[in-house]
GUSEMI-39143 format. One record per atom (N, C-alpha, C): residue number from 0; residue in one letter; chain; atom name; x negated, y negated, z. Coordinates in nm, 2 decimals. Layout:
<sites>
<NUM A A CA <X Y Z>> ...
</sites>
This chain:
<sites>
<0 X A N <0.96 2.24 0.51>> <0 X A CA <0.82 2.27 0.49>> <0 X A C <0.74 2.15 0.55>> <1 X A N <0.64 2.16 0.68>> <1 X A CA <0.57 2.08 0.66>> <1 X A C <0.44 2.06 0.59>> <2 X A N <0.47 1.87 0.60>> <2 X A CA <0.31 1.84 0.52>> <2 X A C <0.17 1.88 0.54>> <3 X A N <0.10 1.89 0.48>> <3 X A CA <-0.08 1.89 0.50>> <3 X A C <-0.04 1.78 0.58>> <4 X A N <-0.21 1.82 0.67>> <4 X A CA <-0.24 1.71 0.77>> <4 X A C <-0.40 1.70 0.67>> <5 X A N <-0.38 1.53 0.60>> <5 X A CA <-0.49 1.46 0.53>> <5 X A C <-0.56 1.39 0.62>> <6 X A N <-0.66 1.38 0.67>> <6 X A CA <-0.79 1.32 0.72>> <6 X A C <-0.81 1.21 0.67>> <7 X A N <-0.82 1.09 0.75>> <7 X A CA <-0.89 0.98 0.68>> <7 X A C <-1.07 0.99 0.66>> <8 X A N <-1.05 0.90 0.53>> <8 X A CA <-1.18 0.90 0.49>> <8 X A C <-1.31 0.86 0.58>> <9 X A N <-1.43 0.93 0.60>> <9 X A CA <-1.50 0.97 0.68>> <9 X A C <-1.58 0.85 0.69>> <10 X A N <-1.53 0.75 0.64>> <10 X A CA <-1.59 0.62 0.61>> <10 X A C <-1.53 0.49 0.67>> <11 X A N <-1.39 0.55 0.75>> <11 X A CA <-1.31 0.45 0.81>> <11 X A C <-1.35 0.49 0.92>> <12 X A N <-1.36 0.37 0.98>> <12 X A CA <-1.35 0.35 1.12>> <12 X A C <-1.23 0.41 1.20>> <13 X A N <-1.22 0.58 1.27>> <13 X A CA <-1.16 0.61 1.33>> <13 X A C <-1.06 0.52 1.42>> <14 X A N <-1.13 0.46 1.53>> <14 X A CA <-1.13 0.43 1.66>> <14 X A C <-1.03 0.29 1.62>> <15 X A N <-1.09 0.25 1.50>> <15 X A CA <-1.02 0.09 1.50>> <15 X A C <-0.89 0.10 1.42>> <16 X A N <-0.82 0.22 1.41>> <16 X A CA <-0.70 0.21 1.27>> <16 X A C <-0.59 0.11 1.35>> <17 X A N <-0.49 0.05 1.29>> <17 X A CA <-0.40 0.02 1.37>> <17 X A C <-0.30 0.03 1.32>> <18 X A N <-0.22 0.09 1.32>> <18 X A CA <-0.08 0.09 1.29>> <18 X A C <0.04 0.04 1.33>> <19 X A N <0.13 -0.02 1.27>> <19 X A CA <0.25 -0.05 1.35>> <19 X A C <0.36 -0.02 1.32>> <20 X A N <0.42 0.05 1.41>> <20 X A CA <0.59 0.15 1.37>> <20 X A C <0.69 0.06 1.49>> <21 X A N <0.80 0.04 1.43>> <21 X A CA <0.94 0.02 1.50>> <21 X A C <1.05 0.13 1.47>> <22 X A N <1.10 0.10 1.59>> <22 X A CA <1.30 0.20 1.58>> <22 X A C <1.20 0.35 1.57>> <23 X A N <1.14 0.36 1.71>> <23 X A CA <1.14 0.49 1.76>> <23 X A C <1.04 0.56 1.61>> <24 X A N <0.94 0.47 1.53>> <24 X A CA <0.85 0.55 1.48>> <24 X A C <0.96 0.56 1.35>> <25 X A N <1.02 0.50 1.32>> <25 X A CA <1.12 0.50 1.14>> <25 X A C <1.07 0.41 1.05>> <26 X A N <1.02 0.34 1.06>> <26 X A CA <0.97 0.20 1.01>> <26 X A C <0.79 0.17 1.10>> <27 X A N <0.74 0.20 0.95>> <27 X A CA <0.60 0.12 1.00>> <27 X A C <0.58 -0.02 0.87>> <28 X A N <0.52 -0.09 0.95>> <28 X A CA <0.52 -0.23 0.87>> <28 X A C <0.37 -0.26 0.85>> <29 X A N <0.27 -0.20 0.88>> <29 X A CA <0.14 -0.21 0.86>> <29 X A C <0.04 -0.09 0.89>> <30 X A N <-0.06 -0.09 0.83>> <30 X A CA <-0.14 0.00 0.87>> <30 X A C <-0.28 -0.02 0.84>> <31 X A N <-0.35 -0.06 0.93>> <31 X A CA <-0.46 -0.14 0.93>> <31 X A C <-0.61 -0.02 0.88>> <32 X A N <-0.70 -0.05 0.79>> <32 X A CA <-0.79 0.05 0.78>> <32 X A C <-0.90 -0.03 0.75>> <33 X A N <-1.02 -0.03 0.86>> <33 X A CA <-1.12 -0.10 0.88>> <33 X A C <-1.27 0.02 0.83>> <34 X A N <-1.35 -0.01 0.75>> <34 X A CA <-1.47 0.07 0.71>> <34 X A C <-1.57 0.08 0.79>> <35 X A N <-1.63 0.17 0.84>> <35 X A CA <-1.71 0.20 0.92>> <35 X A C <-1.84 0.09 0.92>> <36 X A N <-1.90 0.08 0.79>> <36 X A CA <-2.04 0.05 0.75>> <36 X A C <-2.05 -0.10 0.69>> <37 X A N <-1.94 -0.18 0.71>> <37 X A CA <-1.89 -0.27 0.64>> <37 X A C <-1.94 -0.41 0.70>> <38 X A N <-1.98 -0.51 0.60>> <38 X A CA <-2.00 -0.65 0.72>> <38 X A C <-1.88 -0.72 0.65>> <39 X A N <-1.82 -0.71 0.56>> <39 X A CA <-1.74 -0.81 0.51>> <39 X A C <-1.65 -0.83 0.59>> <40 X A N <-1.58 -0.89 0.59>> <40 X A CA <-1.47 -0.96 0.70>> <40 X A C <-1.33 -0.95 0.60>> <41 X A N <-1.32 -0.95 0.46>> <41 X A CA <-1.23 -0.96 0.33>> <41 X A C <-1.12 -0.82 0.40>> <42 X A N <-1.02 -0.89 0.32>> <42 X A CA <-0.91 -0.74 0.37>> <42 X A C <-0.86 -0.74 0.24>> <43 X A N <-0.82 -0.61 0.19>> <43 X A CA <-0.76 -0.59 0.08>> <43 X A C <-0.61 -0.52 0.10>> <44 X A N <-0.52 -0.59 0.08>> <44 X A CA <-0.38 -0.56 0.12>> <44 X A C <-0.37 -0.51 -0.02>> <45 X A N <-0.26 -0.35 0.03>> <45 X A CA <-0.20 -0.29 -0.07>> <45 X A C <-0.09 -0.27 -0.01>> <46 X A N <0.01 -0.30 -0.13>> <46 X A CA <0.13 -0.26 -0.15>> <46 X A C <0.23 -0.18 -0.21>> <47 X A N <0.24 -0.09 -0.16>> <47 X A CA <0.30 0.04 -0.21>> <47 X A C <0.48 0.02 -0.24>> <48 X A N <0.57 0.15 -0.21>> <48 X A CA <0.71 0.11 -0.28>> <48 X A C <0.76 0.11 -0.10>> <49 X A N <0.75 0.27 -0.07>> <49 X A CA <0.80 0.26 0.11>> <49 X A C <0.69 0.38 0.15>> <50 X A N <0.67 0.34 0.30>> <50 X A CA <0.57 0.41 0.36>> <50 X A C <0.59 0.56 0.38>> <51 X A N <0.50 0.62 0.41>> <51 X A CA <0.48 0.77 0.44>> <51 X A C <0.48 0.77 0.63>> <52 X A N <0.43 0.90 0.68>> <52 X A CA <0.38 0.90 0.81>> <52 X A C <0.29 0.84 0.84>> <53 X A N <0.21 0.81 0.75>> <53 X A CA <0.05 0.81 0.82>> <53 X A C <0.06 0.74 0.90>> <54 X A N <-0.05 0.74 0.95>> <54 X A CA <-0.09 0.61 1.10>> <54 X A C <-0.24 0.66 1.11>> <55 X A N <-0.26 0.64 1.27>> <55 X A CA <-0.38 0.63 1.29>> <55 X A C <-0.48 0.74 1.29>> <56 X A N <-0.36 0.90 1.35>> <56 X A CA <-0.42 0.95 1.35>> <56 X A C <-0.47 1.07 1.21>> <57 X A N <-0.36 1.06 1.12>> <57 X A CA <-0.37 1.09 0.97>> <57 X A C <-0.30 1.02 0.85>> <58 X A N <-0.38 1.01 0.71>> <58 X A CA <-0.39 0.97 0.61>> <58 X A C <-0.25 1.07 0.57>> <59 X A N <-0.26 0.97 0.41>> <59 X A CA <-0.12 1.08 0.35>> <59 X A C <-0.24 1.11 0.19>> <60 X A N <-0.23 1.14 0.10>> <60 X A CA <-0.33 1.10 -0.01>> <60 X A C <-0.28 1.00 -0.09>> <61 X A N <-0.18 0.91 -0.10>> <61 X A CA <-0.23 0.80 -0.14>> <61 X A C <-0.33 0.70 -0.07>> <62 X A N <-0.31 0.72 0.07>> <62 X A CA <-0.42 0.66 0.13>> <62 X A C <-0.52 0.71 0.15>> <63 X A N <-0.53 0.84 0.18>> <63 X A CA <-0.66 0.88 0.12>> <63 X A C <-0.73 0.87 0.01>> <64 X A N <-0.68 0.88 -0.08>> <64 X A CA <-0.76 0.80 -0.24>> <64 X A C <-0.80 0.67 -0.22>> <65 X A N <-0.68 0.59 -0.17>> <65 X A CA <-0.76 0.45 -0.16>> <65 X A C <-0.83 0.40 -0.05>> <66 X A N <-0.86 0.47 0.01>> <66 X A CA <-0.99 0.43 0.15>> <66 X A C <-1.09 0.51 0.03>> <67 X A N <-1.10 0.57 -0.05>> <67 X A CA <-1.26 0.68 -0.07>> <67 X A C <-1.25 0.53 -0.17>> <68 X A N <-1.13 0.50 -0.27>> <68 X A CA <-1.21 0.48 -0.37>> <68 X A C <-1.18 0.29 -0.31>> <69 X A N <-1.19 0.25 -0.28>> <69 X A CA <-1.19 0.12 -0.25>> <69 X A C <-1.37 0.11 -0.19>> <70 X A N <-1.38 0.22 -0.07>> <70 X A CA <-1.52 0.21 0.00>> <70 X A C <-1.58 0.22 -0.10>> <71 X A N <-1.62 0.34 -0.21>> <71 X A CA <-1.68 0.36 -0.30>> <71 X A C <-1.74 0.23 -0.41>> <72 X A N <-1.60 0.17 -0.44>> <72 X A CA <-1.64 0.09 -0.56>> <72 X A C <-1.63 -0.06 -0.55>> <73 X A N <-1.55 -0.09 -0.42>> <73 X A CA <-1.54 -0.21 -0.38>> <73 X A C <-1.59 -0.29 -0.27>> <74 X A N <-1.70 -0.30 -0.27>> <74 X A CA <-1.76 -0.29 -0.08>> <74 X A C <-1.75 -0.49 -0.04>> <75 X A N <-1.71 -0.54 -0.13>> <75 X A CA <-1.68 -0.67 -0.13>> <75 X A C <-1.52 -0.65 -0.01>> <76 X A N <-1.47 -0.54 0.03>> <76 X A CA <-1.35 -0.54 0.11>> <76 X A C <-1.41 -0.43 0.24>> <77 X A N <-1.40 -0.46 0.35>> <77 X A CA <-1.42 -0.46 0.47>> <77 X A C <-1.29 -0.35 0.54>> <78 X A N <-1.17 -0.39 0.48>> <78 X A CA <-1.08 -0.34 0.50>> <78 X A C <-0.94 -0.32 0.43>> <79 X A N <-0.88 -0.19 0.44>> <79 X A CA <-0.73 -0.23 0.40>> <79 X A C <-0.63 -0.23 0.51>> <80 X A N <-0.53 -0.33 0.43>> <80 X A CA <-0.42 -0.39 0.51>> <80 X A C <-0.28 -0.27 0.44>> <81 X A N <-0.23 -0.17 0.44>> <81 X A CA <-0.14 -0.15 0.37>> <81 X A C <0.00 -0.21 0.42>> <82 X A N <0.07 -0.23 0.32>> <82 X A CA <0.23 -0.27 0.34>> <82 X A C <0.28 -0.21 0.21>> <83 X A N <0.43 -0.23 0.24>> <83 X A CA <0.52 -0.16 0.18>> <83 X A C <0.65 -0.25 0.11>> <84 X A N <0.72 -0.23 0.01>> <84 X A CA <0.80 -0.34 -0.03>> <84 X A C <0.92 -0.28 0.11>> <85 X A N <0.97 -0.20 0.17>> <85 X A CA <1.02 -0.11 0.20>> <85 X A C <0.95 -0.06 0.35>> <86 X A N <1.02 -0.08 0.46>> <86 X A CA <0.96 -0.01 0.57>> <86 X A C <1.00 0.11 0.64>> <87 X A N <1.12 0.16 0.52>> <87 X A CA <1.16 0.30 0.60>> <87 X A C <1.03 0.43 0.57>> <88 X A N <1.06 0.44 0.66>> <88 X A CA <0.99 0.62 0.61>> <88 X A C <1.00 0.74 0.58>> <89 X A N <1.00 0.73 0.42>> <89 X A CA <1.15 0.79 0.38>> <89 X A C <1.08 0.85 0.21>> <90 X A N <1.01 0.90 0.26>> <90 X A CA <0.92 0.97 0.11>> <90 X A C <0.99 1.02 0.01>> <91 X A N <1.11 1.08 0.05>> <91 X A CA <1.22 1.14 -0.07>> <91 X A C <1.33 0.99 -0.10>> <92 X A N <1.29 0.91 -0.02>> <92 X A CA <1.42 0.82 -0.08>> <92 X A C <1.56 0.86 -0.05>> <93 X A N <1.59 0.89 0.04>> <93 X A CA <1.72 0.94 0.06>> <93 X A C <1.83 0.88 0.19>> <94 X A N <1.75 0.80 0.25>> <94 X A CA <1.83 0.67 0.35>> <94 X A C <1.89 0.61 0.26>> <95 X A N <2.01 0.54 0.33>> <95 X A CA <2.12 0.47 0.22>> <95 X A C <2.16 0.32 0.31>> <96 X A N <2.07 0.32 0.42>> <96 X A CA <2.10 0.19 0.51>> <96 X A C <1.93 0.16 0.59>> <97 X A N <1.93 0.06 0.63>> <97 X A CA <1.82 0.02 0.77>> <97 X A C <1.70 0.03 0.67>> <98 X A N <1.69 -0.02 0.55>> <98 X A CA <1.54 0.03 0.49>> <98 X A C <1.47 -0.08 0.52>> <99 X A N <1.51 -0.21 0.52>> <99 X A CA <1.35 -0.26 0.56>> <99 X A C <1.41 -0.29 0.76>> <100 X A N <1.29 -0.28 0.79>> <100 X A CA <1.33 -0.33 0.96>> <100 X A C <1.32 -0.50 0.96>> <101 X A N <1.38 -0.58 1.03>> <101 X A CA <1.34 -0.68 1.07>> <101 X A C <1.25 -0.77 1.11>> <102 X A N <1.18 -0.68 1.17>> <102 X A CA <1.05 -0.67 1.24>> <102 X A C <0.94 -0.68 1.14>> <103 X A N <0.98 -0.57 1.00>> <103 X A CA <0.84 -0.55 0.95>> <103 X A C <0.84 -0.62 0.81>> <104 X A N <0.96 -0.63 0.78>> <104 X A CA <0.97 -0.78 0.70>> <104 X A C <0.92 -0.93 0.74>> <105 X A N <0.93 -0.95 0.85>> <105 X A CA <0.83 -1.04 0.93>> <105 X A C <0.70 -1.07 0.95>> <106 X A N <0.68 -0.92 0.98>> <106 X A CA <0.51 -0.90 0.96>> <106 X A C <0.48 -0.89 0.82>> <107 X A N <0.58 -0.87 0.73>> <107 X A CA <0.50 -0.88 0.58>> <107 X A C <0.50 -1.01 0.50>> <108 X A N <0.57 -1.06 0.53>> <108 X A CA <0.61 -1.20 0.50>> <108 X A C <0.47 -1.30 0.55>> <109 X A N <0.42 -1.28 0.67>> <109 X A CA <0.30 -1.32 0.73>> <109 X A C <0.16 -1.27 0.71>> <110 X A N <0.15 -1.11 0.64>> <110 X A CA <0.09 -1.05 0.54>> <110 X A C <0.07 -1.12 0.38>> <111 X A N <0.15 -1.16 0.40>> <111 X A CA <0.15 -1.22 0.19>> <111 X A C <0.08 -1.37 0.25>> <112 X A N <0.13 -1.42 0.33>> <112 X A CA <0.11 -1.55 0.36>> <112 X A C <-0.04 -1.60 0.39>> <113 X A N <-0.12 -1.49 0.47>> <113 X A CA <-0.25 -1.52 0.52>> <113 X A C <-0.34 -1.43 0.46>> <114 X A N <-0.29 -1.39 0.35>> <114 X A CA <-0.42 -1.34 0.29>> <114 X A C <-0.40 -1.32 0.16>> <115 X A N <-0.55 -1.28 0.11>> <115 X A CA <-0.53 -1.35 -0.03>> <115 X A C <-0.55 -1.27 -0.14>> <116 X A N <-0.61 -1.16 -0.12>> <116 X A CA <-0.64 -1.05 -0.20>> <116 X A C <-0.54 -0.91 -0.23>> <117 X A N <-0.47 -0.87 -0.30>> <117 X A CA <-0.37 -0.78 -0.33>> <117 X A C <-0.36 -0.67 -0.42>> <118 X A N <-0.33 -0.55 -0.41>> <118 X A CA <-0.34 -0.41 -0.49>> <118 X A C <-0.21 -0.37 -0.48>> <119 X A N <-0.20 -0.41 -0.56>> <119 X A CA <-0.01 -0.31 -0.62>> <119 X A C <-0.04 -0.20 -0.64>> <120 X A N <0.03 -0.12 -0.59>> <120 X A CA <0.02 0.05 -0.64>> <120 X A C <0.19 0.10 -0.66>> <121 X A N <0.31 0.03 -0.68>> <121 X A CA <0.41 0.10 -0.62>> <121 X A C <0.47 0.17 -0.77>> <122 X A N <0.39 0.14 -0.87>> <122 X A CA <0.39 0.23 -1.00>> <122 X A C <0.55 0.18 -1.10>> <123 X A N <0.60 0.27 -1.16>> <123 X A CA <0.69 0.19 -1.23>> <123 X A C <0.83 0.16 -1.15>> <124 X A N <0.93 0.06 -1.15>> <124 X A CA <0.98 0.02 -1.04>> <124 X A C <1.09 0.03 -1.08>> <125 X A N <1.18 0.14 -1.02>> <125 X A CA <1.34 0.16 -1.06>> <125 X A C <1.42 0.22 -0.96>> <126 X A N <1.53 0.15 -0.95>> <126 X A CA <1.61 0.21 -0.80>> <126 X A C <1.66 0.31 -0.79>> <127 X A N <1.64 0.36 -0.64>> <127 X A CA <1.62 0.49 -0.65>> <127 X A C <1.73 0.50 -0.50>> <128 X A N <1.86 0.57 -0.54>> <128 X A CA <1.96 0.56 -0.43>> <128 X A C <1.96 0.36 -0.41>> <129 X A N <1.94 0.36 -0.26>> <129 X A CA <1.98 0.23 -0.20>> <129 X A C <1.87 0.14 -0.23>> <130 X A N <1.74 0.25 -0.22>> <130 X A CA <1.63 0.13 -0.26>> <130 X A C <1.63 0.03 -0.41>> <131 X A N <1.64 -0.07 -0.37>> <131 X A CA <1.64 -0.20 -0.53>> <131 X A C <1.45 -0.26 -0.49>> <132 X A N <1.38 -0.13 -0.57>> <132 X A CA <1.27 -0.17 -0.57>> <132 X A C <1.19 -0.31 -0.65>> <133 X A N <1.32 -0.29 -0.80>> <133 X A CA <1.27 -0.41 -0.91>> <133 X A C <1.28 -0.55 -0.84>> <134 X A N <1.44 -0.55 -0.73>> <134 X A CA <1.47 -0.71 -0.68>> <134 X A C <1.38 -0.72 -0.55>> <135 X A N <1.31 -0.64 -0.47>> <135 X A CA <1.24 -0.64 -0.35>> <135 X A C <1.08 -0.74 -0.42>> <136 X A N <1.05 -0.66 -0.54>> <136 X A CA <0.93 -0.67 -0.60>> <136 X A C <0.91 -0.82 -0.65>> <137 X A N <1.06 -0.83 -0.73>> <137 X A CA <1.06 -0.98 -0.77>> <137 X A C <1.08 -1.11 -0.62>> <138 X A N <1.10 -1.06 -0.55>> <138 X A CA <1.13 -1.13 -0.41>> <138 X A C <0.95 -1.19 -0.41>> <139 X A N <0.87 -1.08 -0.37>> <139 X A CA <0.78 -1.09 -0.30>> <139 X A C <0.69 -1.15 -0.42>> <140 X A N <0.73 -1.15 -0.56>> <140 X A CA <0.61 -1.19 -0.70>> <140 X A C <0.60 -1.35 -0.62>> <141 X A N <0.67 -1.44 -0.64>> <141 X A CA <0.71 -1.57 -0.56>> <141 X A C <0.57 -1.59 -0.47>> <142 X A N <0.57 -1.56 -0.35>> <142 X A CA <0.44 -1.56 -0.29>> <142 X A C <0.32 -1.49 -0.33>> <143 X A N <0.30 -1.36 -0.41>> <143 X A CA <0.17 -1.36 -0.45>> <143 X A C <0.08 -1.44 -0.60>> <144 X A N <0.23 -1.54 -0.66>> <144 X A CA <0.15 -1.58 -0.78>> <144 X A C <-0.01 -1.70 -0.77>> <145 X A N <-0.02 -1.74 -0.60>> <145 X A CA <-0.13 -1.78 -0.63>> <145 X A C <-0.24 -1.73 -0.54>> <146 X A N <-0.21 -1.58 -0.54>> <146 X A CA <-0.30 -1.50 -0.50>> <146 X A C <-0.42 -1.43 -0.60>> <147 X A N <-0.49 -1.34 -0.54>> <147 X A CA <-0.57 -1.24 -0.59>> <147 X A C <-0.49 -1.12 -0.64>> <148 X A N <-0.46 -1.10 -0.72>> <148 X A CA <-0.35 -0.92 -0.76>> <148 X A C <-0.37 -0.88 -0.86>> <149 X A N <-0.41 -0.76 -0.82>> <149 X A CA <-0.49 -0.65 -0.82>> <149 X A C <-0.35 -0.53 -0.89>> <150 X A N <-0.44 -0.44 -0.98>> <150 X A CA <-0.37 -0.34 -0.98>> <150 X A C <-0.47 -0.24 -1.03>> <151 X A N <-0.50 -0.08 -1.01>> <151 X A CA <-0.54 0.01 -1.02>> <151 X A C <-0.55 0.03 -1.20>> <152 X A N <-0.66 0.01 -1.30>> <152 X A CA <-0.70 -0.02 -1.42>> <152 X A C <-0.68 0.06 -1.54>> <153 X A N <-0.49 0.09 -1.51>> <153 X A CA <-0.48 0.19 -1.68>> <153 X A C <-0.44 0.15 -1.75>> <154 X A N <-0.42 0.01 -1.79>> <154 X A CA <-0.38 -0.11 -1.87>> <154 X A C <-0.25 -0.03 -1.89>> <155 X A N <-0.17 -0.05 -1.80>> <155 X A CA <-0.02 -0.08 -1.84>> <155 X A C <0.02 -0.20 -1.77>> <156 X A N <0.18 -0.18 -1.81>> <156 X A CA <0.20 -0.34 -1.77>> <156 X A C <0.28 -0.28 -1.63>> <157 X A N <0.27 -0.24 -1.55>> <157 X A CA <0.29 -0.19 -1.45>> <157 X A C <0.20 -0.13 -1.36>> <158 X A N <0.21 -0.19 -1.22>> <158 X A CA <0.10 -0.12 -1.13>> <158 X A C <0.10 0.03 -1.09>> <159 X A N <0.00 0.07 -1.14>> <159 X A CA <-0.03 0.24 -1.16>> <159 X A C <0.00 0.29 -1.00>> <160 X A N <0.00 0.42 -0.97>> <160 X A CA <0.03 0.44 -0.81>> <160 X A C <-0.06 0.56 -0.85>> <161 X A N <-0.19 0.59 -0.74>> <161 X A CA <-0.26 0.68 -0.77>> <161 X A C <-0.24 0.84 -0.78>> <162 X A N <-0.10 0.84 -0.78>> <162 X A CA <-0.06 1.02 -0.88>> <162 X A C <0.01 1.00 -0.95>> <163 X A N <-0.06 0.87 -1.04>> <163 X A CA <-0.06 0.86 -1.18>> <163 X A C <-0.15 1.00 -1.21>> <164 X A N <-0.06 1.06 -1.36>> <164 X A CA <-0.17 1.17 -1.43>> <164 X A C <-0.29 1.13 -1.46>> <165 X A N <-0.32 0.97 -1.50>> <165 X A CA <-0.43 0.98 -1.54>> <165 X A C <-0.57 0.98 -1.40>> <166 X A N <-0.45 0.96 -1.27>> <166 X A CA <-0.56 0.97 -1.19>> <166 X A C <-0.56 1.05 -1.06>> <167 X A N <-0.42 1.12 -1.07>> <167 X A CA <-0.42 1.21 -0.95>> <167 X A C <-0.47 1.21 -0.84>> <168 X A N <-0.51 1.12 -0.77>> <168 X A CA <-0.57 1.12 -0.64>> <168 X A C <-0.72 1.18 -0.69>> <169 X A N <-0.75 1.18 -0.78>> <169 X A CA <-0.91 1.26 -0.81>> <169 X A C <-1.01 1.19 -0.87>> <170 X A N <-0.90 1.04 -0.96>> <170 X A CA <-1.03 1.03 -1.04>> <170 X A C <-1.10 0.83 -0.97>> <171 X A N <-1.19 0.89 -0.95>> <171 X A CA <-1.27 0.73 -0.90>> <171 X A C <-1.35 0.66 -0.98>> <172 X A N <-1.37 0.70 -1.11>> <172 X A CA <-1.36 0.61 -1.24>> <172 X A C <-1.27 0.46 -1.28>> <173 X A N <-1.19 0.46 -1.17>> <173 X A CA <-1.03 0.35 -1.17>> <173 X A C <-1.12 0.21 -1.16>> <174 X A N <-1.14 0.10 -1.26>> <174 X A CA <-1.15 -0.04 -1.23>> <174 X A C <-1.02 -0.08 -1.18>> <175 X A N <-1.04 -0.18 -1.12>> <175 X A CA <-0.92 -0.31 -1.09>> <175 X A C <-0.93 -0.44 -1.11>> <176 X A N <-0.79 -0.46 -1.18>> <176 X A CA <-0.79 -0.55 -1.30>> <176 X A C <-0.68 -0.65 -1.23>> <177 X A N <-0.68 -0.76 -1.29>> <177 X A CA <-0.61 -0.84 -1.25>> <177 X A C <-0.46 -0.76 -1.31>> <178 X A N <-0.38 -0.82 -1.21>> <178 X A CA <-0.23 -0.79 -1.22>> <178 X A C <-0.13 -0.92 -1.29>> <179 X A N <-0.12 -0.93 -1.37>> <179 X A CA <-0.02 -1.03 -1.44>> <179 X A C <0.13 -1.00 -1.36>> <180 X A N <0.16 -1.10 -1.28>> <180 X A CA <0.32 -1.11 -1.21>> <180 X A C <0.41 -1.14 -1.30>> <181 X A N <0.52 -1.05 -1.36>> <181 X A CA <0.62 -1.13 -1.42>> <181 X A C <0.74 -1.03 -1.37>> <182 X A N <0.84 -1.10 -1.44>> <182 X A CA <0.95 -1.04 -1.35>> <182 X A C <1.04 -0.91 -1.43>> <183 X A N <1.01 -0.81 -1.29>> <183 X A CA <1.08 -0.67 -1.36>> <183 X A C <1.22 -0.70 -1.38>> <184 X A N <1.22 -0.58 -1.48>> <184 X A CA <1.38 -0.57 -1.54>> <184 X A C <1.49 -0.51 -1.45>> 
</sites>
């Protein structure tokens, strides 16, 4: 069955998206989403568990949710930077090799490095087949502890992923709260 084709929010800057995919479009390592109306220059990197399709020319709805509600309630951010702990493209989880690329471990690695503001979304963290999301997660805690991190505001001790029930992609009532780093189980 294929997926809906989700629209990006009518608020991003179409023309400027940028995405980057390796290995023939299997692996995207960024996905750049700049606001139409925006003077801020701030980027707000989100981090999710592994990427979807999207790119430039369509949204998935986690990204859809977070372009509406970032524009909406955050306008201190100019843009999102998304990355992934994980650069396969692999929505069911079902690769058992090649999950992060080379390439886009590099570019994330350089992502954590030059910037300073951060939104966990990749929700509660347990491996799933080959993916070891808890040891990927604890890798990358290391460089964001003297960052900005951020997580979507349902006071748990885990970063919420926006089809959380309490927010289904619907509700834009969500503060963002500082993210306490400690190390998953």
């Amino acid at each position: 069955m294929k997926s809906p084709v989700i629209p990006h929010f009518d608020k991003v800057d179409k023309k400027a998206i940028r995405a980057q995919f390796f290995d023939d479009r299997k692996h995207r390592a960024t996905l750049h989403l700049p606001f139409i109306d925006s003077t801020s220059q701030r980027t707000l990197c989100v981090i999710g568990q592994n990427p979807s399709g999207a790119s430039e020319e369509n949204a998935d709805k986690t990204i859809r949710y977070l372009e509406e509600l970032i524009h909406r309630k955050h306008p201190e951010y100019g843009s999102l930077l998304v990355l992934n702990l994980y650069s396969r493209i692999d929505t069911p989880k079902v690769e058992t090799h090649d999950l992060l690329d080379a390439n886009c471990a590099t570019i994330f690695d350089i992502a954590l490095r030059d910037n300073s503001d951060f939104l966990l979304v990749y929700g509660k963290l347990k491996n799933e087949g080959a993916y070891r999301f808890p040891e990927r997660a604890n890798h990358i805690a290391v460089a964001l502890k003297s960052k900005n991190v951020l997580q979507l505001g349902l006071n748990t001790l885990y970063p919420p992923h926006p089809g959380n029930p309490k927010i289904f992609y619907s509700n834009f009532d969500i503060q963002l709260i500082n993210h306490k780093l400690e190390a998953t189980q």
